[in-house]
C-alpha positions in Angstrom: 140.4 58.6 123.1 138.4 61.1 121.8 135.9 63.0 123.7 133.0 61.4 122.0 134.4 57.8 122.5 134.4 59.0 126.2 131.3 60.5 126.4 129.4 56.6 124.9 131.2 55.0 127.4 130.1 57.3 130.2 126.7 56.6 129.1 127.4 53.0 128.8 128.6 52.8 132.1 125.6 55.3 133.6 123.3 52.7 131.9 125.4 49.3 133.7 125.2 50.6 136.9 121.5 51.5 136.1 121.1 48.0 135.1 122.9 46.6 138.4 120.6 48.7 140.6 117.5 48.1 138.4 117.4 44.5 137.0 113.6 44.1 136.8 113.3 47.2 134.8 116.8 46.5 132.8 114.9 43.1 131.9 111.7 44.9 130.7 113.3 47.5 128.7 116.2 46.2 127.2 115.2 42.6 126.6 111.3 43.4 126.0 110.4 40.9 128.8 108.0 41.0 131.3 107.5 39.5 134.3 104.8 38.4 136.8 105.0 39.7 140.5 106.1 36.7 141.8 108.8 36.4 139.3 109.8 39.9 140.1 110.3 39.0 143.4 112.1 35.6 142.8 114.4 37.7 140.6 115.2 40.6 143.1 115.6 38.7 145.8 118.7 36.2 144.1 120.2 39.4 142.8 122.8 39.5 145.3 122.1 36.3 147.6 124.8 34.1 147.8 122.7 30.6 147.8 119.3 30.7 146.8 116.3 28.1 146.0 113.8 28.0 143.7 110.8 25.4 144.8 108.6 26.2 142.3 106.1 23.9 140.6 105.3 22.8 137.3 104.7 25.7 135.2 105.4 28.4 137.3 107.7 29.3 134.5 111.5 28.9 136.7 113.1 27.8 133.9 111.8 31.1 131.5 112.6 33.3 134.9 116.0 31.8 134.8 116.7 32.3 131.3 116.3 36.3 131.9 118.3 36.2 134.9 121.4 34.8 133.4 121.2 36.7 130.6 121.1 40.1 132.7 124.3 38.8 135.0 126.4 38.1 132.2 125.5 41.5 130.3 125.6 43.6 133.2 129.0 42.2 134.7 132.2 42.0 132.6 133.9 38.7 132.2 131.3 36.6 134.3 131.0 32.9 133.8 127.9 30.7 134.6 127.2 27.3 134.0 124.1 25.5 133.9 123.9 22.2 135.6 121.3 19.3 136.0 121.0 15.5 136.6 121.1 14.6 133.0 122.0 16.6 130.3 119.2 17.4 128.1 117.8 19.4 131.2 120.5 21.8 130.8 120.6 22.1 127.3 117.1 22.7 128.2 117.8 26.0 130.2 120.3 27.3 127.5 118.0 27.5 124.8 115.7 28.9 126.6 117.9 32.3 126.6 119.3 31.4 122.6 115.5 31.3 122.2 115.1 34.5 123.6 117.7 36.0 121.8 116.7 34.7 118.7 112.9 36.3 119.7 111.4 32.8 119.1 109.4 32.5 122.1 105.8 33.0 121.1 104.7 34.5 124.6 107.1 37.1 125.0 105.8 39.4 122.2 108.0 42.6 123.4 111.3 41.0 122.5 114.3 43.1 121.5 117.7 41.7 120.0 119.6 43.6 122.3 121.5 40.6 123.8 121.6 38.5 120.4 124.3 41.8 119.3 126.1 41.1 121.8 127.3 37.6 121.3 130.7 36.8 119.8 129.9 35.7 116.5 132.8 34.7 113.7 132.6 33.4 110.2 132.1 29.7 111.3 129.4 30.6 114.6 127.1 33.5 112.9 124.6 33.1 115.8 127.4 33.3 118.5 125.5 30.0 120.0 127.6 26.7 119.9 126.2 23.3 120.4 128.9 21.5 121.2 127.2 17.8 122.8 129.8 17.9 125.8 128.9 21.9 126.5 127.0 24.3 124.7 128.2 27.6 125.3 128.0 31.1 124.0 130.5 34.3 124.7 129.8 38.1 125.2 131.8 40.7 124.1 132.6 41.7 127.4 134.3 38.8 128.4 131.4 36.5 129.4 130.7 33.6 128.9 127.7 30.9 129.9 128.1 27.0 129.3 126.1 24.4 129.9 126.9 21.2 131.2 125.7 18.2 129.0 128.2 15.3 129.9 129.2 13.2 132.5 129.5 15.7 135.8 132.1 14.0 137.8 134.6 14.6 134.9 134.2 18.5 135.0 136.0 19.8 138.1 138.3 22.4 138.8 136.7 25.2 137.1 135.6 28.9 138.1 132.2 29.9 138.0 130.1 33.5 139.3 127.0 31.9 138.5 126.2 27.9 138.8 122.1 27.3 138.0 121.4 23.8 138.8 117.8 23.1 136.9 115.5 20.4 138.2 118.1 20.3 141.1 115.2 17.9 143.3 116.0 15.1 140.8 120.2 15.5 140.4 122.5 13.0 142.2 124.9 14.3 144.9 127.5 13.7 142.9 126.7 16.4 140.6 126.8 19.5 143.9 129.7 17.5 145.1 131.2 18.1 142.0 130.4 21.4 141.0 129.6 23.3 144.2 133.8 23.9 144.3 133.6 25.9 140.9 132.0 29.0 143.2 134.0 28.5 146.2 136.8 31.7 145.3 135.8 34.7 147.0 135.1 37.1 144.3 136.6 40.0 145.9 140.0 38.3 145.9 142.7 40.3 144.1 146.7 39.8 144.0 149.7 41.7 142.7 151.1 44.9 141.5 150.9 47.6 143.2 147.5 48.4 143.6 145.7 48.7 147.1 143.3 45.7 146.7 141.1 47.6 149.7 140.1 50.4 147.0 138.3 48.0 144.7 134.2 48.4 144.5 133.0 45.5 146.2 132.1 42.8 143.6 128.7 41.1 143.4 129.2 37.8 144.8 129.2 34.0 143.4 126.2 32.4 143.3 124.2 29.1 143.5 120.5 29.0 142.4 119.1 25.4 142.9 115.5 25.7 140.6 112.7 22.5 140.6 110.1 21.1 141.6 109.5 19.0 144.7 111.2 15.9 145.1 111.5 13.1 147.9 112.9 14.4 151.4 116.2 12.0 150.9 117.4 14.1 148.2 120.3 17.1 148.5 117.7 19.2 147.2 115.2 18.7 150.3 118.3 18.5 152.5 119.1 22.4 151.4 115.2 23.7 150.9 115.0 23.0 154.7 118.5 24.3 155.9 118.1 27.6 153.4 114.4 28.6 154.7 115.6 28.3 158.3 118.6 30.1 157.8 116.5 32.8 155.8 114.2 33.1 158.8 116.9 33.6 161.2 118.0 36.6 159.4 121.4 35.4 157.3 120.6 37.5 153.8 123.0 34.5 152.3 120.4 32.8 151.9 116.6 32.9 150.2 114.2 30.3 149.6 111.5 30.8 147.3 107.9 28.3 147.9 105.9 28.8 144.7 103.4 26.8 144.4 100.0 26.0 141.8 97.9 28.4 144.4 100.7 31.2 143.7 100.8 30.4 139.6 96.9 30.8 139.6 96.7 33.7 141.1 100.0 35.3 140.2 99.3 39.6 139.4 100.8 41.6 137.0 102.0 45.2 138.6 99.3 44.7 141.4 96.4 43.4 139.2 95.2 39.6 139.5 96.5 38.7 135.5 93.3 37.3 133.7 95.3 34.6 131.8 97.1 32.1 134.7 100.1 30.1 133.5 98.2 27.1 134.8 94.7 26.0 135.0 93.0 24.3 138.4 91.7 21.4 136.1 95.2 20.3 135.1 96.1 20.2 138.8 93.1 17.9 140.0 93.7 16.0 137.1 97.6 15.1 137.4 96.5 14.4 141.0 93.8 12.3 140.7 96.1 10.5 138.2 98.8 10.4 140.7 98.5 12.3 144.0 101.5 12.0 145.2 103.1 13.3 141.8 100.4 15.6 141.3 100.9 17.2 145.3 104.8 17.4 144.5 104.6 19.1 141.2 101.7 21.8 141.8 101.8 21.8 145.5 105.5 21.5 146.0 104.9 18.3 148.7 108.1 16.6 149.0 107.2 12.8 149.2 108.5 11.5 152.3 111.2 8.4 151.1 114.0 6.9 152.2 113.3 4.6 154.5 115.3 1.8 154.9 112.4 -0.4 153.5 112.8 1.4 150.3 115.1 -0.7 148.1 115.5 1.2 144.6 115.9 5.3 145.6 114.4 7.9 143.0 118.0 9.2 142.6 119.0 5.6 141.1 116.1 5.5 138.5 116.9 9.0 137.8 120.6 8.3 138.0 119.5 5.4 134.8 117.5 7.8 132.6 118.9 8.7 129.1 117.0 10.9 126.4 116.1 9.0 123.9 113.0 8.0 121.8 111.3 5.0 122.5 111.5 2.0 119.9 107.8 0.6 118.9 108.9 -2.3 116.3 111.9 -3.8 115.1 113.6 -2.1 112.1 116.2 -5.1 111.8 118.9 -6.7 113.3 118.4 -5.5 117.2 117.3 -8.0 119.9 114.4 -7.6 122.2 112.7 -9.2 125.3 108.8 -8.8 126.6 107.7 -8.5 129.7 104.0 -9.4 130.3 101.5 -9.1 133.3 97.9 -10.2 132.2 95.1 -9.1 134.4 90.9 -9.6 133.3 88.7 -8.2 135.8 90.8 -5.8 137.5 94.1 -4.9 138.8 96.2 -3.4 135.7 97.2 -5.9 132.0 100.6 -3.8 130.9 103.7 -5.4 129.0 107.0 -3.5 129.0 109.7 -3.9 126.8 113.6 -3.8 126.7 116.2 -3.7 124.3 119.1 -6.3 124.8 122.3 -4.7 123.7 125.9 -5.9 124.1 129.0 -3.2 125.0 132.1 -4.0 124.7 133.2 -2.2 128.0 130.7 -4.0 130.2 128.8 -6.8 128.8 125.1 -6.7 128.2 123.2 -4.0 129.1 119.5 -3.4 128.4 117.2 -0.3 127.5 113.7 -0.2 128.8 111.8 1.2 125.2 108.3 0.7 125.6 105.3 0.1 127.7 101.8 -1.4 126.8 98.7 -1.1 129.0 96.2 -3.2 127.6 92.8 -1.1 128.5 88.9 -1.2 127.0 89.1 2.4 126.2 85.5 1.8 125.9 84.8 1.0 129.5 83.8 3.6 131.7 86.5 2.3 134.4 89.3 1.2 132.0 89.3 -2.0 133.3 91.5 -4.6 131.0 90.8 -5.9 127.2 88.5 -9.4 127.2 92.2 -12.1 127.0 91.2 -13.1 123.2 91.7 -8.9 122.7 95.2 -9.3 124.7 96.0 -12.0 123.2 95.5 -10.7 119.8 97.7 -7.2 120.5 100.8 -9.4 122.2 101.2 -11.3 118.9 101.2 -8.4 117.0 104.0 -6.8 119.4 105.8 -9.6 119.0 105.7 -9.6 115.1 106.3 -5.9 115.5 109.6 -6.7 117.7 110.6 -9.4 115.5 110.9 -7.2 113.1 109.6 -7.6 108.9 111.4 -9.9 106.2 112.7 -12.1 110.1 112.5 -15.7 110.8 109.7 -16.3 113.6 111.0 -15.2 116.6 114.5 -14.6 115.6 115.1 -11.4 117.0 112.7 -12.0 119.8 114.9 -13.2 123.1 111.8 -14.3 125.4 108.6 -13.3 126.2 108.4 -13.4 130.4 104.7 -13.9 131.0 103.8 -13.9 134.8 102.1 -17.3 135.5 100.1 -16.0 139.0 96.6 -15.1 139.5 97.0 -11.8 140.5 94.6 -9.4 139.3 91.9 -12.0 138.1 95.2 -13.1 135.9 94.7 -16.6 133.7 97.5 -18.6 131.8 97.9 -16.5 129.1 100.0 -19.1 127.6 97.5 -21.4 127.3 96.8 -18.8 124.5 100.4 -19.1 122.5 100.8 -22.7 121.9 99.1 -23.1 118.6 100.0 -22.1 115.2 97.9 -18.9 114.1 97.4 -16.6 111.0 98.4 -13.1 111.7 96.5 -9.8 110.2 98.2 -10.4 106.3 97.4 -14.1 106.3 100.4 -15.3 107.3 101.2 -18.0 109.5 102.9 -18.2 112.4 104.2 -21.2 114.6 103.2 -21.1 118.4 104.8 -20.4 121.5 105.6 -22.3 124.8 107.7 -22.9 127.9 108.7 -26.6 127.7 110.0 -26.4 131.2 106.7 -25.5 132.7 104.5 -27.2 130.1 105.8 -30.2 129.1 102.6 -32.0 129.4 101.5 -30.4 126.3 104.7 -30.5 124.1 103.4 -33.8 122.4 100.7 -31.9 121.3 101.8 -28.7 120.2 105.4 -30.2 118.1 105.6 -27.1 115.9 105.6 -24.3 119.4 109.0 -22.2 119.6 110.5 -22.7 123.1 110.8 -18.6 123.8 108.0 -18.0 126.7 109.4 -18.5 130.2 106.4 -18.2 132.6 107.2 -16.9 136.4 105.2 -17.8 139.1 105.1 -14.7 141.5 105.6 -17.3 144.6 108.3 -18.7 143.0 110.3 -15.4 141.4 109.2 -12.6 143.1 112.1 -12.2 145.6 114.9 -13.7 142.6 113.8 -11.4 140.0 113.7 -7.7 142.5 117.3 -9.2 143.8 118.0 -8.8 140.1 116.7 -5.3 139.5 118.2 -3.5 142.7 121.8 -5.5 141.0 121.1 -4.3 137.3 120.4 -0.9 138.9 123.2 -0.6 141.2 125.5 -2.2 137.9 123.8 0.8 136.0 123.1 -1.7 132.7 119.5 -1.2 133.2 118.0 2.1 131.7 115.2 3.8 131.0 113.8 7.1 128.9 114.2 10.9 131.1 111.0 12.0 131.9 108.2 13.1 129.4 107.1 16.6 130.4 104.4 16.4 127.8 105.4 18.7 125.5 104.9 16.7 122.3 108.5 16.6 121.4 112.0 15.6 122.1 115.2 17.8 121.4 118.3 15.7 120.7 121.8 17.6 119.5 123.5 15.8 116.1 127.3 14.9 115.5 127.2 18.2 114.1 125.9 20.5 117.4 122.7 21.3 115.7 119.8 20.9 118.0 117.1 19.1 116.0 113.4 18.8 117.6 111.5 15.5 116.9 108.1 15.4 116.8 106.3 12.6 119.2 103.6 10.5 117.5 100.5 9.4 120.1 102.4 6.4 120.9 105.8 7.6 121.7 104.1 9.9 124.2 102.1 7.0 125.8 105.2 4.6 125.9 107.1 7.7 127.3 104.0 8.0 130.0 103.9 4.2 130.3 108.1 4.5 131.3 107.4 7.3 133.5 104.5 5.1 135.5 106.9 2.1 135.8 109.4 4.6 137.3 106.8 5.9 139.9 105.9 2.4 140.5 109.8 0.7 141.1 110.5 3.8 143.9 107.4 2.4 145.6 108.5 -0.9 146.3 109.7 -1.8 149.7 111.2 -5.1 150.9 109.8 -6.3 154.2 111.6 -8.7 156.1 110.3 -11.2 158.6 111.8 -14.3 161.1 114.3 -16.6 159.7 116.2 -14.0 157.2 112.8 -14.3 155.0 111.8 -10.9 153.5 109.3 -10.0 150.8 109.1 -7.4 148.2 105.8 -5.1 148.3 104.2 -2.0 147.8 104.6 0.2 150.5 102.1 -0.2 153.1 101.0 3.4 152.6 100.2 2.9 148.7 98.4 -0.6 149.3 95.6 -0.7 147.3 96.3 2.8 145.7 99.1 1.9 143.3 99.5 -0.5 141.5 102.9 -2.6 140.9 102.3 -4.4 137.3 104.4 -2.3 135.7 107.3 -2.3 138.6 106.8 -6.4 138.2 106.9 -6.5 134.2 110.7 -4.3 134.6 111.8 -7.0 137.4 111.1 -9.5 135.1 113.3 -8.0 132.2 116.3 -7.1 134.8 116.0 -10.9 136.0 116.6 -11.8 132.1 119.4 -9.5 132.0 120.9 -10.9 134.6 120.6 -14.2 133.3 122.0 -12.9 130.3 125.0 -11.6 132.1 125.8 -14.8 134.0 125.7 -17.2 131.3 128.1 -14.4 129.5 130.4 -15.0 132.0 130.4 -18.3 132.7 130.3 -19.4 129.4 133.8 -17.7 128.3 136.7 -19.8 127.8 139.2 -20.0 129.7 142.4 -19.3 128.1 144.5 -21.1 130.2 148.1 -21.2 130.6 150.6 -22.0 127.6 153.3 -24.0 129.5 155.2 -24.5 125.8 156.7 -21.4 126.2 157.9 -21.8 129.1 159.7 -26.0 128.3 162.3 -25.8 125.8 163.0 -29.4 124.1 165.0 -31.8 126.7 168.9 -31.9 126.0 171.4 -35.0 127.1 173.4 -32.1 128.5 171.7 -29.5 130.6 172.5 -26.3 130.2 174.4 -24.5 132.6 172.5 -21.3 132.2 169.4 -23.2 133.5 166.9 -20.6 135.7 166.5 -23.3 138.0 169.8 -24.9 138.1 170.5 -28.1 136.5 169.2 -30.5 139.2 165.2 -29.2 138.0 162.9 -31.7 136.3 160.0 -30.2 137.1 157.8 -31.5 134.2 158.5 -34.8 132.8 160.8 -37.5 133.6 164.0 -36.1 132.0 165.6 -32.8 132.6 163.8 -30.1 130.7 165.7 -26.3 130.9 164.3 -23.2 131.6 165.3 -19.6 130.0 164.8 -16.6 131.9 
């Protein structure tokens, strides 16, 4: 090598080893990002901690802090590899374009932004970014051996792999599976060296591997909670293994900038007291990092299982053609909640019918300074027009429309909304439409209404209420009962094509509120407890602590569709023929001379009256 070749990479080397000691400034001046004190300190303290964790609330920024902290690992130390985990896969793919987007310098509120690290990605003819989008794993490469992945796919099929750096994002709302899977990936001590003939004990000591669990609050029966509490107390004790980080909306509010309070906060205190006065136990784990106290043995369907059935997808609002749909509705008048939910029926191959939850309706009076329910001709009025909307355009009435589950109680001021359905009416266009009923439970009034399609199957709460939860905790625990991730609110969805391009879909107004409307069903389900009395009786309610704070409508109107799943499923079953057994290949045509050869010996007349002989 020449001696200018040696002199760069004496300074290249001066300025790693700058880097290593000075992250927080290596981050500022190289990358053009800066960070808030709190960040600063979250950052320093991981540097070299073998297990750290990140409770930090909604928009303390843990993701954006994480983005810069990767990024700094894997540039700083030669042939490192970190992967980016969560519960479900958008999540991570989440995380890793966070840093593309920072190497790109398309993140509006980082104005200082170099494209240091974009020149040093591995970039070839077919990947001019250096960024691949593969759906399994995205994943992008540094010239100095590193690389960073992303884990998109199923978890419990990825093992056996090395990792320096596993970040497990929104960790409070991952399975167990996904640690018991992964946590092995970091287990090699990163010191370890074998063969030749070099004294192993002269090596610099290497910076070690790493686990970084980042979210929000959860419940206390999650892996998360489990570690938050083992990781503080061990950090208290002394053990620098281990750091937990408690960063809450007070801390985000108030967070400085090099000493000085910063006069624009990340968050506002009127988005707080809203999302808790919406929710308060949602709102107190996501700004105030309260972990809501679950898993008691009352508590039938666990956060981690609705999590555990969550896809990204986009909810469906009508019927484009040729898919099949069931409603789910709960009418209320003078108070309580009116909501309908909706769910796709959908037939696999692999394991029968499964069904997507797609939409959710509350039917409100805007107008009303309480937001009690619409006046029941109003509701009436907007479920026809779902139903037309879910039949779908140029269909038969009702064709694609598999039922319409109406609760029959008189809960919340409720009335027999199917009174409502029987006759023929006009729609909006001037069409008209034949009526709806449930011969079963109104065949007093079949004589009188001839023309009414048999498709509403009314459920009396007394009657139901225990048959259709059974259903949901089965359809659940069968995982053929799904529902939409989590809207954070953002106005938009990303989703990765065949092709590995990440597109971003815009959200109308009612995507986001069926997206909002899933989300409160969710909250709702995880707050249902069973309650069981003398005699093996038991009934299913809201936890005692949420009576009369929460409502269960929604929760209800999702039983209701898992009980016609189920349905669904059984008569699937039950109604497949039975193949039977084909004796004929078995008999061969009756001979006046058996045959020797006979399996059974000539003596055998099994079947019939005369000898019959069997072949091997």
């Amino acid at each position: 090598m020449s001696s200018r070749k040696i002199e760069g990479y004496l300074k290249l080397a001066e300025l790693i080893n700058w880097g290593r000691r000075q992250p927080i400034e290596f981050v500022r001046l190289v990358f053009g990002i800066d960070l808030l004190d709190y960040q600063k300190y979250v950052f320093m303290q991981s540097w070299i901690t073998k297990f750290n964790v990140w409770l930090m609330g909604r928009s303390s920024g843990k993701t954006t802090l994480a983005a810069p902290f990767i990024m700094t690992k894997s540039l700083l130390i030669p042939n490192f590899n970190a992967y980016i985990m969560a519960g479900v896969g958008s999540q991570s793919q989440e995380c890793f374009l966070k840093i593309e987007n920072i190497a790109k310098k398309n993140i509006a509120s980082f104005t200082g932004l170099t494209d240091v690290f974009f020149n040093e990605t591995v970039k070839s003819a077919a990947n001019q970014d250096g960024f691949t989008h593969n759906p399994a794993s995205f994943k992008f490469s540094l010239y100095n051996g590193s690389t960073v992945n992303s884990l998109n796919g199923a978890f419990d099929s990825n093992r056996s792999k090395r990792s320096n750096l596993n970040f497990y994002d929104e960790s409070g709302f991952a399975p167990d599976e996904l640690f018991n899977a992964s946590l092995p990936f970091i287990t090699q001590n990163s010191d370890f060296r074998l063969g030749g003939d070099i004294d192993v004990s002269t090596f610099p000591k290497q910076f070690p591997n790493q686990a970084i669990f980042a979210s929000s609050a959860s419940s206390t029966d999650t892996f998360f909670y489990r570690i938050y509490k083992e990781y503080a107390q061990r950090m208290i004790l002394g053990d620098k293994n281990y750091f937990v980080a408690d960063i809450n909306s007070d801390i985000v509010i108030n967070a400085t900038f090099n000493g000085k309070l910063y006069p624009v906060p990340l968050l506002n205190q009127e988005t707080i007291n809203n999302a808790i006065r919406d929710n308060k136990d949602k709102g107190m784990r996501e700004y105030k990092n309260i972990f809501t106290t679950e898993g008691s043995e009352k508590q039938v369907i666990k956060r981690s299982m609705i999590i555990r059935n969550s896809e990204l997808r986009l909810p469906v609002l009508a019927n484009e053609g040729g898919r099949k749909f069931a409603l789910a509705y709960d009418p209320a008048r003078s108070f309580d909640n009116s909501v309908s939910m909706v769910g796709e029926l959908i037939f696999d191959e692999n394991i029968g019918y499964k069904m997507q939850i797609c939409n959710g309706i509350s039917f409100v009076d805007i107008a009303k300074k309480k937001k009690t329910p619409m006046r029941t001709p109003e509701q009436t009025k907007y479920l026809k027009q779902m139903i037309l909307d879910y039949n779908g355009k140029q269909s038969a009435d009702y064709e694609n429309i598999e039922v319409i589950l109406i609760d029959a109680g008189a809960g919340g001021g409720g009335v027999n909304i199917g009174d409502y359905l029987m006759e023929d009416w006009i729609d909006d266009t001037g069409l008209l439409h034949k009526g709806l009923i449930d011969r079963m439970e109104s065949v007093d009034y079949i004589p009188k209404f001839p023309n009414a399609v048999d498709k509403i199957k009314l459920l009396a709460p007394q009657k139901y209420k225990k048959m259709i939860f059974d259903a949901l905790i089965e359809m659940l625990n069968l995982d053929v009962l799904t529902f939409t991730e989590e809207y954070d609110l953002k106005g938009f969805l990303n989703f990765v094509d065949k092709n590995g391009q990440v597109k971003m879909t815009q959200l109308s107004f009612d995507q986001q509120l069926a997206l909002k409307n899933i989300d409160l069903a969710k909250e709702e389900l995880v707050n249902i407890y069973r309650y069981d009395g003398t005699n093996g009786n038991y009934r299913y309610d809201v936890a005692d602590d949420k009576s009369g704070k929460l409502n269960d409508d929604r929760a209800y109107c999702i039983a209701m569709l898992a009980w016609h799943l189920s349905e669904v499923r059984r008569k699937h079953i039950t109604n497949k023929n039975n193949p039977g057994v084909d004796l004929s290949k078995y008999i061969i045509a009756s001979s006046k001379t058996p045959n020797s050869n006979n399996y059974f010996g000539n003596n055998f007349h099994g079947f019939g009256n005369k000898p019959s002989s069997f072949r091997r």
